[in-house]
C-alpha positions as CSV (number, residue, x, y, z in Angstrom):
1,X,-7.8,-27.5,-33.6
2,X,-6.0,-26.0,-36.4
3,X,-6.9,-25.2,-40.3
4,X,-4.7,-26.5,-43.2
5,X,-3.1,-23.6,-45.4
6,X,-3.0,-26.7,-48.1
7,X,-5.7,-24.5,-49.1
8,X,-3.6,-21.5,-50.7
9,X,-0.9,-21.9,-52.7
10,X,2.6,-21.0,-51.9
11,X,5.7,-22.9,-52.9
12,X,8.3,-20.8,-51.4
13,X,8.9,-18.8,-47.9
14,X,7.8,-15.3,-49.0
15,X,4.4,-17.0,-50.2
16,X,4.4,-19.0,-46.8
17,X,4.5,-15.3,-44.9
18,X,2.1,-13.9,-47.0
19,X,-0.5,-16.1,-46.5
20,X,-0.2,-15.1,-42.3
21,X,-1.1,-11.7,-43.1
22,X,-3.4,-12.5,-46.5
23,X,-5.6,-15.3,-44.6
24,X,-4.5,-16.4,-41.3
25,X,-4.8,-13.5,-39.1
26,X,-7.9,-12.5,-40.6
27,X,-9.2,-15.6,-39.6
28,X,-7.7,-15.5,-35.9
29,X,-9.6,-12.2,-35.7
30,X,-13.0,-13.2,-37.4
31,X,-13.3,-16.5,-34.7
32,X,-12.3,-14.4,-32.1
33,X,-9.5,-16.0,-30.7
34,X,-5.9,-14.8,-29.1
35,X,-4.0,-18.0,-30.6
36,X,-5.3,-19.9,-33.8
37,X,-3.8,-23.2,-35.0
38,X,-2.4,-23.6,-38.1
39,X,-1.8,-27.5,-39.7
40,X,1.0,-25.6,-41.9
41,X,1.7,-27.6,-45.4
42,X,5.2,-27.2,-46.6
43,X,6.1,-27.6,-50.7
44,X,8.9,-30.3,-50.6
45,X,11.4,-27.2,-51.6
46,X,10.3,-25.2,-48.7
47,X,10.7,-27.8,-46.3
48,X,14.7,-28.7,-46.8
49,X,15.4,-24.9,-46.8
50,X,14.0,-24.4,-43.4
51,X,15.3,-27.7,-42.1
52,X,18.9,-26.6,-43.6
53,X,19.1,-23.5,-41.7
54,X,17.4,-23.3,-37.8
55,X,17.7,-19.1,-38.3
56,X,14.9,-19.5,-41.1
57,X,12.7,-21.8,-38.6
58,X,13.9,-19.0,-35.9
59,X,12.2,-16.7,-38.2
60,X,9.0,-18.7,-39.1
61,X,8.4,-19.0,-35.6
62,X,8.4,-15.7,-35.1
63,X,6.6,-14.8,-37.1
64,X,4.0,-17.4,-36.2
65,X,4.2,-16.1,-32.7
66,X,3.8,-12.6,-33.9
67,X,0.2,-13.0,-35.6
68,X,-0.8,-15.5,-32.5
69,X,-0.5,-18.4,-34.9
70,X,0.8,-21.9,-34.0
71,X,1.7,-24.9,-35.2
72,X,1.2,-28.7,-34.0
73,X,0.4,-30.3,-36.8
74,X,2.2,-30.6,-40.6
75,X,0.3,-31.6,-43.7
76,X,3.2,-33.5,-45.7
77,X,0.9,-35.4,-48.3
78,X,1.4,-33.2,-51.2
79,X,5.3,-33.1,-52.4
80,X,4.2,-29.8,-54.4
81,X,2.8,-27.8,-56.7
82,X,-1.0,-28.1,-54.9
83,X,-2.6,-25.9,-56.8
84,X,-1.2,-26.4,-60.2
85,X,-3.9,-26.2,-62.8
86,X,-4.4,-30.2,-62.9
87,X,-2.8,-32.1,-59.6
88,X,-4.7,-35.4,-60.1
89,X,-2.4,-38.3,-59.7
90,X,0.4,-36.2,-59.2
91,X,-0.2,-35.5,-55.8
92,X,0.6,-39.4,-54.6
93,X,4.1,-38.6,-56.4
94,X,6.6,-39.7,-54.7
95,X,5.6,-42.3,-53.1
96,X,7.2,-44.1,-50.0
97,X,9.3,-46.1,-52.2
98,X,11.2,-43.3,-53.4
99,X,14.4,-41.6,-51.2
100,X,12.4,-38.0,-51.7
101,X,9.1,-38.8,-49.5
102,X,11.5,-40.0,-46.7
103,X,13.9,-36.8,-47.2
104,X,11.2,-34.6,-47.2
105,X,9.3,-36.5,-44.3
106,X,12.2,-36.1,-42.5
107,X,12.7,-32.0,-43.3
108,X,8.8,-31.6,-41.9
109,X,9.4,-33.4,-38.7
110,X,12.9,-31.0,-38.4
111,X,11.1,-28.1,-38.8
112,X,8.2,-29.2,-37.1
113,X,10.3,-29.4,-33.8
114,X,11.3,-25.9,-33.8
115,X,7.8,-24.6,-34.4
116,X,6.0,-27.0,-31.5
117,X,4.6,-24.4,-28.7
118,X,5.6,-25.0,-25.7
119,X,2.4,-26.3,-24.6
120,X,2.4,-29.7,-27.3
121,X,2.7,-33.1,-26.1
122,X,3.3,-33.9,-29.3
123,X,4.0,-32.9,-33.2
124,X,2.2,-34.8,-36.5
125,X,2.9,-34.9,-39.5
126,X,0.1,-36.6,-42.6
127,X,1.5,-38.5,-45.3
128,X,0.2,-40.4,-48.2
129,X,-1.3,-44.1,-48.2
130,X,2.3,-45.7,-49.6
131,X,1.6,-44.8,-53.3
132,X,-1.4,-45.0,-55.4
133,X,-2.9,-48.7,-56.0
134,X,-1.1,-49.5,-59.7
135,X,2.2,-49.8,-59.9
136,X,2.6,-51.9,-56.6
137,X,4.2,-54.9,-55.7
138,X,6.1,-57.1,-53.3
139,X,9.5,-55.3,-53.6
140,X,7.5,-51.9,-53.1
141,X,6.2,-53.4,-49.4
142,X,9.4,-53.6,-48.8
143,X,11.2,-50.7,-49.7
144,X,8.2,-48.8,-48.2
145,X,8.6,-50.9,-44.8
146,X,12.6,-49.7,-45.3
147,X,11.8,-45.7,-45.0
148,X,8.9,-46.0,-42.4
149,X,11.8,-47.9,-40.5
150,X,14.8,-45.1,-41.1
151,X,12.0,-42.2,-40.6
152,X,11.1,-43.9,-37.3
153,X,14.7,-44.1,-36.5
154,X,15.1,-40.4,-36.9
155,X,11.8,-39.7,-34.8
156,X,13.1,-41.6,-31.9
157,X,16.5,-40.0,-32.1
158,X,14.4,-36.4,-31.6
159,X,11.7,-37.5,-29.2
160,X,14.8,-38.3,-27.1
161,X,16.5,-35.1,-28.0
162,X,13.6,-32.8,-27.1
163,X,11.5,-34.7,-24.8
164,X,8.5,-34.9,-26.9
165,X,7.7,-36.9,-30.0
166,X,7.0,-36.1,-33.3
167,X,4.1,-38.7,-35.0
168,X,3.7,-39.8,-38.2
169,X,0.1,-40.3,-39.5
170,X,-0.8,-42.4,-42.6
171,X,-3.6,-41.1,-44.4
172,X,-6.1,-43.8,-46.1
173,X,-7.5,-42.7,-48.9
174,X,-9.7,-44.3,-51.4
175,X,-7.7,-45.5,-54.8
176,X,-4.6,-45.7,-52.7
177,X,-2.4,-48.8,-51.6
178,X,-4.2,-48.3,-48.5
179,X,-7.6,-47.8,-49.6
180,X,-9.2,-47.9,-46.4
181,X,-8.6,-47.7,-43.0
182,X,-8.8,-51.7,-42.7
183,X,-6.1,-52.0,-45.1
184,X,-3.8,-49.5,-43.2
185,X,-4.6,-51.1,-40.2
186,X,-3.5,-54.6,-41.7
187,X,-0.3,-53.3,-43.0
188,X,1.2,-50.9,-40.2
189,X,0.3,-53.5,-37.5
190,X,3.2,-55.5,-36.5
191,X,5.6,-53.5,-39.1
192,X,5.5,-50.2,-37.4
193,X,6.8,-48.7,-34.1
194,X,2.7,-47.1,-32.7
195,X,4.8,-44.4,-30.7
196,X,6.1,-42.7,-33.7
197,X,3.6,-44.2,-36.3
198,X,-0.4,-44.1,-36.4
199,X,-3.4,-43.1,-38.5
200,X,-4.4,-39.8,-39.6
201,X,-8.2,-40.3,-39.5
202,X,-9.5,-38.0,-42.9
203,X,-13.7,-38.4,-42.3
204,X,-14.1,-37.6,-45.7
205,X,-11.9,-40.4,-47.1
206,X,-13.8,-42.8,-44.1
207,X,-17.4,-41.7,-45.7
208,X,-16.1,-42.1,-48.9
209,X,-15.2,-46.1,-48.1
210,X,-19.1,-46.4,-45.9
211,X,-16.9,-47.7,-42.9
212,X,-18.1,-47.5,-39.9
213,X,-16.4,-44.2,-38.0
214,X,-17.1,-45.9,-34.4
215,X,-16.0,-49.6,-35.6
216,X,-13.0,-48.4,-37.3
217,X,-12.1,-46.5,-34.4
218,X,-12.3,-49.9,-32.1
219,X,-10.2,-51.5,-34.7
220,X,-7.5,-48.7,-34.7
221,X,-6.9,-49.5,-31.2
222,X,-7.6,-53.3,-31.5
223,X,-4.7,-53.6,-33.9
224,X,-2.4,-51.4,-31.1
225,X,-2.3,-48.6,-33.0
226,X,-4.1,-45.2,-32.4
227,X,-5.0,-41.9,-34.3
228,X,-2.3,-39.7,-34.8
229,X,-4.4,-36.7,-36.2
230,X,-8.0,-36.3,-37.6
231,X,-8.9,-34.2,-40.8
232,X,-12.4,-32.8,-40.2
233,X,-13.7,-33.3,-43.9
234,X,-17.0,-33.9,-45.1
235,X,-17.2,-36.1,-48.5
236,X,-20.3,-35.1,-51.1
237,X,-23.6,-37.5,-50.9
238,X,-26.1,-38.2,-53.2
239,X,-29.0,-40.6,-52.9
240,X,-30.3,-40.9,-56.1
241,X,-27.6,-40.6,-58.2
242,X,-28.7,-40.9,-61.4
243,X,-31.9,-38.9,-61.3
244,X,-31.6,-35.2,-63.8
245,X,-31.2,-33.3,-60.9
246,X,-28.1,-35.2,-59.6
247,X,-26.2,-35.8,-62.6
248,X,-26.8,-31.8,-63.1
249,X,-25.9,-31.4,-59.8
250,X,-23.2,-33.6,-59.7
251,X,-21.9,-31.9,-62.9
252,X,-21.5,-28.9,-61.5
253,X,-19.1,-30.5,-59.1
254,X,-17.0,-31.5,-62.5
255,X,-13.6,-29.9,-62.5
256,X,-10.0,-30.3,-63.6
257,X,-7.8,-29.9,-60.8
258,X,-8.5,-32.7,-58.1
259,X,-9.1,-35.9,-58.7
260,X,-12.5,-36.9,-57.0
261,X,-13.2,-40.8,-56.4
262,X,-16.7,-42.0,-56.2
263,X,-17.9,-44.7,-54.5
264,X,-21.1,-46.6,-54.3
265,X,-22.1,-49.5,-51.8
266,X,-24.3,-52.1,-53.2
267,X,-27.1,-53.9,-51.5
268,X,-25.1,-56.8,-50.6
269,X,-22.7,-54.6,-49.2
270,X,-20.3,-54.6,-51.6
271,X,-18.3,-51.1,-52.3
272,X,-17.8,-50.5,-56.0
273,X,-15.4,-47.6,-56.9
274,X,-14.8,-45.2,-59.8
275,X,-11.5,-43.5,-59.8
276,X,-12.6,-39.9,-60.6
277,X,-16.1,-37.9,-60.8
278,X,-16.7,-37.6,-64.9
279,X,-16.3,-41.1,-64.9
280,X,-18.9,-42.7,-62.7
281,X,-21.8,-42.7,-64.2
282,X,-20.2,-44.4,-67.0
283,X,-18.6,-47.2,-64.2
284,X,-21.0,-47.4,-61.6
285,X,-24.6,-48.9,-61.2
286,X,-25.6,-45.6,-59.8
287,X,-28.5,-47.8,-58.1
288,X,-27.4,-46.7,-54.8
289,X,-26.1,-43.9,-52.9
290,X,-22.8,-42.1,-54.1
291,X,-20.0,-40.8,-52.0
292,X,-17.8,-38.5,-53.7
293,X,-14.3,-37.5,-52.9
294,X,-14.7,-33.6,-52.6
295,X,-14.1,-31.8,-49.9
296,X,-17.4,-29.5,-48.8
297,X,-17.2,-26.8,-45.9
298,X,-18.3,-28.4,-42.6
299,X,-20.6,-25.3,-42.3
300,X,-22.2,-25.5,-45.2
301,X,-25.3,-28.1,-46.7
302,X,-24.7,-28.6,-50.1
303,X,-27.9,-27.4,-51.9
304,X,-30.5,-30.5,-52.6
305,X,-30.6,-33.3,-54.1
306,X,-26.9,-33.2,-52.6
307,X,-25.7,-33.8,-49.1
308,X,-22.4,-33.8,-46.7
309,X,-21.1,-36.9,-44.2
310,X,-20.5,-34.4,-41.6
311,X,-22.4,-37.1,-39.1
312,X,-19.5,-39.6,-40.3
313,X,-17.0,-36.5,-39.0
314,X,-19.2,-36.4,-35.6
315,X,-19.2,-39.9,-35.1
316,X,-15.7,-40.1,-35.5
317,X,-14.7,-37.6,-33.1
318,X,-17.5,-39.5,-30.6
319,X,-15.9,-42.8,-30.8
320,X,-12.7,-41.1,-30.1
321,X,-13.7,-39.2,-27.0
322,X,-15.3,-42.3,-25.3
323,X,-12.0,-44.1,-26.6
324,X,-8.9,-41.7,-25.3
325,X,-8.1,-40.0,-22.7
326,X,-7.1,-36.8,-25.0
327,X,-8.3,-36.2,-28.7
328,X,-5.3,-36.3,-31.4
329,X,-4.8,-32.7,-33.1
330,X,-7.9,-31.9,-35.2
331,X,-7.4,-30.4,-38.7
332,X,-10.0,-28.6,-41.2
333,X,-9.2,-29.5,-44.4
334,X,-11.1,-28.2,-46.8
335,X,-8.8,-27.8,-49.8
336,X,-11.4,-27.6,-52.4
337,X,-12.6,-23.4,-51.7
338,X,-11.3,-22.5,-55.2
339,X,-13.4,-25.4,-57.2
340,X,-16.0,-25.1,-55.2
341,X,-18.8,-24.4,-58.0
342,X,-20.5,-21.8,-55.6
343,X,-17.5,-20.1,-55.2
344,X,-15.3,-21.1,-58.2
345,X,-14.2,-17.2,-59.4
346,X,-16.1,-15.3,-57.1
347,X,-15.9,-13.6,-53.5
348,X,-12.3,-13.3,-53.3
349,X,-10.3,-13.1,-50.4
350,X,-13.4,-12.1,-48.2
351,X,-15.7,-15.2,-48.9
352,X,-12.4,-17.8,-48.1
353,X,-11.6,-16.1,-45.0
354,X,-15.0,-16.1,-43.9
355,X,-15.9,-19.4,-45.0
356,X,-12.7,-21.0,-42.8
357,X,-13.8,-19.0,-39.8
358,X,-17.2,-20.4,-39.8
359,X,-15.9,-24.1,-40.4
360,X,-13.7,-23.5,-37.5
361,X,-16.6,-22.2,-35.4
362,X,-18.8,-25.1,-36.7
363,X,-16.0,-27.6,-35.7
364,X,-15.6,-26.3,-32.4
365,X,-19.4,-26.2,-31.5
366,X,-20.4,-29.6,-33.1
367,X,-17.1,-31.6,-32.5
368,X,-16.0,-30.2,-29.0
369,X,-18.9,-28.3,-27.9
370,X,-17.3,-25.1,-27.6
371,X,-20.2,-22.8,-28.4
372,X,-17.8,-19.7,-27.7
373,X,-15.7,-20.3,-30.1
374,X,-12.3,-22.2,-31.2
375,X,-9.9,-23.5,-28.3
């Protein structure tokens, strides 16, 4: 189980070491733990440095092992500039049809190699959904099916270097080419090679699309492909969405930076979809239930009339345990600490490291039953 640094920002190697000392260790020591896993995210720059010079990755490493920090998993969705002051669409940029996702693919899954502890059976790396839905077309499909082919290429040429594999793991995500898991099921099946190319399973994104978490496990494996990597996130609920309390609730939830797709399933069980928060109410029926693409701490209930799909996360990692013989890496991603409206400007450095520790310690209770802490 590992946390994703996505959540500070740092585009350069001397931001990357900071954060170690700012945030990661402090959270090592606050669970309680000799070794804590990191899912490290790279900037796009970053990422060809190290993987253009093995004494840099020497050095990461080190200084990894140093804080008892490792590293299994990469988070390669976002290219760079994460925490710019508005991301929005920007973060699906490049897409898979353009030569820089597969070169900087290919950078994580070099560095990722040297930073594997000994003990992995295996290194993943998350990636974005193809593109987002509009501009897409038949030529795309195939330029896209192009990389995943050359990437895959590179992957087996490594596995069979080192002895171990590194996995790529497409991430649905609502608004995407691959909206749902259903429609990355249907397009990697058949077109990909499953040892080096899977799913990463975000359960916020899955709430967000009201898919079942144990039938869209069954259909993963169905389809001969399996979960590469799950990102523990729970999506904001709200029942009565356009009662005064939510909309001011809801409003509160309003911000700049992240784009935040809202969903609402319809009696007949239809999913309608707005592409970001302000919009909805505007778009949507608001009859029904909303899901809301915003990352909230596992730990933490949103205050009423709000709610979190943490049961989708449990149910997720359920279905898995009854379906594998080992659970994929597990990654908290809860990007969102900065424009989170309780903690938007406030608590510092204190409140973020303690807020990851007790998601950790949530995950590992509730998701693996480890009361003592995080394994």
């Amino acid at each position: 189980m590992s946390y994703c640094t996505n959540v500070h920002p740092a585009e350069d190697l001397p931001g990357v070491l900071a954060q170690l000392d700012r945030y990661a260790e402090p959270v090592r020591r606050l669970v309680g733990v000799d070794v804590l896993g990191l899912g490290l995210w790279l900037p796009a720059g970053l990422a060809g440095e190290l993987a253009g010079d093995p004494a840099l990755r020497a050095r990461l490493r080190a200084e990894l092992d140093a804080r008892g920090l490792e590293v299994y998993t990469l988070n390669a969705f976002p290219y760079g500039g994460f925490h710019d002051d508005v991301v929005k669409h920007s973060v699906y940029r490049p897409q898979w049809t353009d030569p820089r996702r597969l070169e900087y693919t290919v950078d994580c899954a070099t560095v990722l190699a040297d930073l594997l502890p000994d003990t992995a059976s295996y290194g993943s790396i998350s990636t974005l959904p193809l593109a987002w839905r509009a501009p897409w077309d038949g030529a795309d499909d195939t330029a896209a099916t192009s990389a995943f082919a050359e990437l895959t290429g590179v992957l087996a040429g490594m596995a069979r270097r080192d002895g171990r594999p590194i996995r790529l793991a497409v991430e649905p995500e609502p608004g995407c080419v691959l909206d749902t898991v259903a429609d990355a099921v249907s397009w990697l099946a058949n077109r990909v090679d499953p040892r080096f190319v899977g799913l990463c399973l975000d359960t916020c994104h899955l709430a967000v699309s009201f898919a079942d978490p144990a039938e869209t496990v069954a259909a993963i494996h169905r389809a001969g492909l399996s979960v590469v990597k799950v990102q523990a996130s729970a999506a904001l609920q709200v029942e009565e969405p356009a009662s005064e309390a939510a909309q001011a609730a809801l409003a509160d939830f309003t911000e700049p930076r992240y784009l935040h797709q809202v969903r609402e399933r319809t009696g007949d069980g239809a999913v309608l979809g707005s592409d970001d928060l302000p919009q909805a109410l505007a778009e949507l029926p608001a009859q029904r239930a909303w899901r809301v693409h915003f990352h909230v701490p596992l730990h933490a209930r949103p205050a009423a009339p709000l709610s979190a799909t943490t049961d989708v996360l449990r149910g997720a990692v359920a279905a898995l345990e009854s379906t594998v013989e080992e659970l994929p890496h597990i990654e908290v991603e809860t990007y969102t600490w900065s424009v989170l409206p309780e903690t938007a400007g406030n608590g510092g450095d204190t409140a973020l490291i303690r807020g990851i520790a007790a998601e950790l310690r949530w995950a590992a209770a509730q998701l693996l039953g480890q009361e003592g802490g995080v394994r």
